[in-house]
N, C-alpha and C positions, 0 to 999 in steps of 0.2 A: 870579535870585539872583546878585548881585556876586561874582567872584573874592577879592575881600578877606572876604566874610563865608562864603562854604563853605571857606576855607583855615580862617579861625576857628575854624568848625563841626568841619570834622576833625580841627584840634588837640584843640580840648574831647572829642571823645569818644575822641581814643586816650589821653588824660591818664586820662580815665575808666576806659576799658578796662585801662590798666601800672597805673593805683591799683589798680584790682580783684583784678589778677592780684597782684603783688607784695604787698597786705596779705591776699589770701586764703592766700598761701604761710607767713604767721606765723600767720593763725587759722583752721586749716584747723578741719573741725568733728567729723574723726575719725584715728584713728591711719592715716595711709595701709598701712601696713604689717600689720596686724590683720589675720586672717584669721575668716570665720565661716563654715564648711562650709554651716551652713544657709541661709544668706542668698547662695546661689551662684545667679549668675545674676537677682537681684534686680530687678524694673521698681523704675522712680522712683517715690516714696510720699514720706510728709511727713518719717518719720523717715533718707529716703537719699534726697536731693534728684532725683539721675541714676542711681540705683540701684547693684549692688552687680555685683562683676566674678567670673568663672569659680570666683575661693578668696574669695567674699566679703566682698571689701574695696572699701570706699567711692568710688565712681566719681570723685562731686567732690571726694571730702580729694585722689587721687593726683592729678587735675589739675591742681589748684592747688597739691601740693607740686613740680612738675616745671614750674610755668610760672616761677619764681624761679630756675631753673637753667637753664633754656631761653631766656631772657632775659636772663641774664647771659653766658653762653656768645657769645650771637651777638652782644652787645654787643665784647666782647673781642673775638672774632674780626676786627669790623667796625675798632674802635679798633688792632687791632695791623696790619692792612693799611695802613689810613690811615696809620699813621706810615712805614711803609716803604715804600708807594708816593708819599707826598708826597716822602719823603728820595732816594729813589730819580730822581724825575721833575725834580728839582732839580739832580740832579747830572747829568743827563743832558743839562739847557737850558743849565748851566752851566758845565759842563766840559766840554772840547773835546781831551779825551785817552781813554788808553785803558781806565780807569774808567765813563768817561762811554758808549763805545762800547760795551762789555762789556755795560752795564745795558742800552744800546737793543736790545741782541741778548738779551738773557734777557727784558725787556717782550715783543717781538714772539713770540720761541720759545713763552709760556706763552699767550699770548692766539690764539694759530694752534690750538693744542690742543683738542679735544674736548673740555668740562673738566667734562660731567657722569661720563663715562664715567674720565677720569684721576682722579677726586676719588676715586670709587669704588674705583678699580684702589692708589692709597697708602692709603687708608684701612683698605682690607682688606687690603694688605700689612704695614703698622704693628699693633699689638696694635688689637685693638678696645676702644674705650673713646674720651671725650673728647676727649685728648688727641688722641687718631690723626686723628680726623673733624675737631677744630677746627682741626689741623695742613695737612689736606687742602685744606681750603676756605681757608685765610688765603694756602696759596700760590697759588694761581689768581685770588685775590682782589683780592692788592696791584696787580698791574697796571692794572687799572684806573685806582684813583688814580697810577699813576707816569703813565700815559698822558694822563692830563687834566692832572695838572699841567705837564707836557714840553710839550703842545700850547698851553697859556694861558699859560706862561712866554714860549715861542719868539714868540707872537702878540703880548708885552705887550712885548717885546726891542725891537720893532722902532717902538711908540710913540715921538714927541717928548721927553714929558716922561721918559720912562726911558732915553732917552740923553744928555736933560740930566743926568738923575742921575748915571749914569755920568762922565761929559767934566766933573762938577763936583766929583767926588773919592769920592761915597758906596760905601762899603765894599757886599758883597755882600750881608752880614748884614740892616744897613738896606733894601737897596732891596727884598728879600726882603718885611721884615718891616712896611715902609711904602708899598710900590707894589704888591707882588705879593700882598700878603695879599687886599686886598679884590676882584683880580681873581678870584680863588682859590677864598673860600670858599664862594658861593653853589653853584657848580659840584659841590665836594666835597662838601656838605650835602646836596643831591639826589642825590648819586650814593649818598652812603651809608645815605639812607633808604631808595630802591628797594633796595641791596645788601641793607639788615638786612633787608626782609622777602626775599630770597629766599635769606639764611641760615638764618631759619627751617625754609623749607621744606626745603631740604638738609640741616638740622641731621634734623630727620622724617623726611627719607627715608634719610638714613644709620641713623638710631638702628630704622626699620622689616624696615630690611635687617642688623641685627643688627652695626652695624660703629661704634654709639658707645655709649652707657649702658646699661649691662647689668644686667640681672633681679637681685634686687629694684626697682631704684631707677628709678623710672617718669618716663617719657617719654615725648612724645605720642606720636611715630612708635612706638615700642615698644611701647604700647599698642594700637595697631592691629592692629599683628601679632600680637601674645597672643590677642586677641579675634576673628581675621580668620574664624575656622570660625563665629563666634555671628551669625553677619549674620541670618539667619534667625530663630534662637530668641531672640536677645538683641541688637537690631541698634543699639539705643541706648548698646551698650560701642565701639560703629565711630562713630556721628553726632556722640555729643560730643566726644570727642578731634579728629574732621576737624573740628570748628564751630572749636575752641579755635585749630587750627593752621589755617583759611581766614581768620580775624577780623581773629588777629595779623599775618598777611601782607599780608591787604587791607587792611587801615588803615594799614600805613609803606606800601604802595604809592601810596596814594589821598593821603598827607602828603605823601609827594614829588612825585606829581604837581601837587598844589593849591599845593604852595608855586612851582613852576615857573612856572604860569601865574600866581599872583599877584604876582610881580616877572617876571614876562614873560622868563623865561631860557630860553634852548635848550639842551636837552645835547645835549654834545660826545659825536659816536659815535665810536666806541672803533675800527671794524675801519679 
């Protein structure tokens, strides 16, 4: 099978997979929220697709209400690094002062860090909730993007045609936005697809360890840990939730890597 037609293939089925999840989130097929004592601990049947959870509430309405916010979460998350690690990496290839030094010494200080165990440690310093956990992850995040873009700036600097550009009068803005862009994007593009799936899984492991979205309002990771004593009696309230948060992750993994080898790009390692 071609590189050009499995890149194809994992497009179509993550389109398949974000349609599924995002239109299951508007019609979901029960009140997530609904409790039925009797229906605790429920196997899957025709009228509760994945059965029913500990205070019998519908396995698939909660999944599908918390894949809309789990997915918007890490998008954001992903979108607000990018911007500040591209602003960031910019001003580091391009400013040769002490802004520009400043930031090569905050890039290196965050990415030298342990950053499963710091993510955790401000997360759980900050209230628990959303905020705290998206806050945790976007800062250990950016660097990345400042580091790719500082290394593909410095590499494109040294190009012919970008010091004709220079020596022929083009402002910064331009050479940015006409030379450096398409150096740029592919680069960014892969990085922030592997990134968003292992936002996910961070997003799940904070919210498992009780340090993002909090009870009521369901979340895969959160879900797991609700249910973690049923592995035995009820182990299909553990299988779905891990299926929903393995899927989502392996498919922007398996996206970033196919789009890699199908324009044959290398990433740029980061240490």
């Amino acid at each position: 099978m071609s590189k050009r037609l499995v890149f194809y293939l994992i497009s179509l089925i993550c389109v398949i997979w974000c349609g599924f999840l995002f239109l299951g989130a508007f019609f979901i097929p029960c009140d997530p929220y609904t409790t039925s004592p009797e229906l605790s601990l429920a196997a899957p049947s025709s009228s509760h697709i994945l059965g029913c959870d500990r205070l019998g509430r519908d396995l698939l309405s909660r999944l599908l209400s918390a894949s809309f916010p789990s997915f918007l979460t890490a998008i954001a998350v992903i979108a607000v690094s990018l911007a500040i690690g591209v602003i960031l990496g910019l001003i580091q290839a391009f400013c040769n002062n002490f802004l520009g030094s400043i930031s090569k010494i905050l890039t290196d200080l965050l990415l030298s860090f342990p950053q499963s165990i710091a993510v955790i440690f401000i997360a759980g310093t900050l209230s628990a909730g959303i905020f705290g956990s998206s806050f945790a992850i976007a800062l250990f995040l950016w660097p990345h993007f400042a580091r790719i873009t500082y290394t593909i700036s410095g590499d494109a600097m040294q190009n012919d045609y970008m010091k004709q550009a220079r020596l022929s009068g083009e402002n910064t803005f331009r050479i940015i936005r006409y030379y450096l862009f398409y150096e740029l994007k592919d680069q960014l593009l892969i990085t922030a697809l592997l990134d968003l799936s292992a936002v996910i899984l961070a997003m799940a492991t904070l919210s498992f360890l009780g340090l993002s979205s909090q009870p009521p309002l369901p979340e895969w990771g959160s879900m797991l840990f609700e249910n973690r004593n049923y592995l035995d009696s009820a182990p299909h309230l553990l299988i779905f939730p891990a299926l929903f948060i393995f899927i989502s992750s392996l498919l922007f993994n398996l996206l970033g890597q196919s789009y890699a080898k199908r324009f044959e790009i290398s990433r740029i390692n980061l240490c």
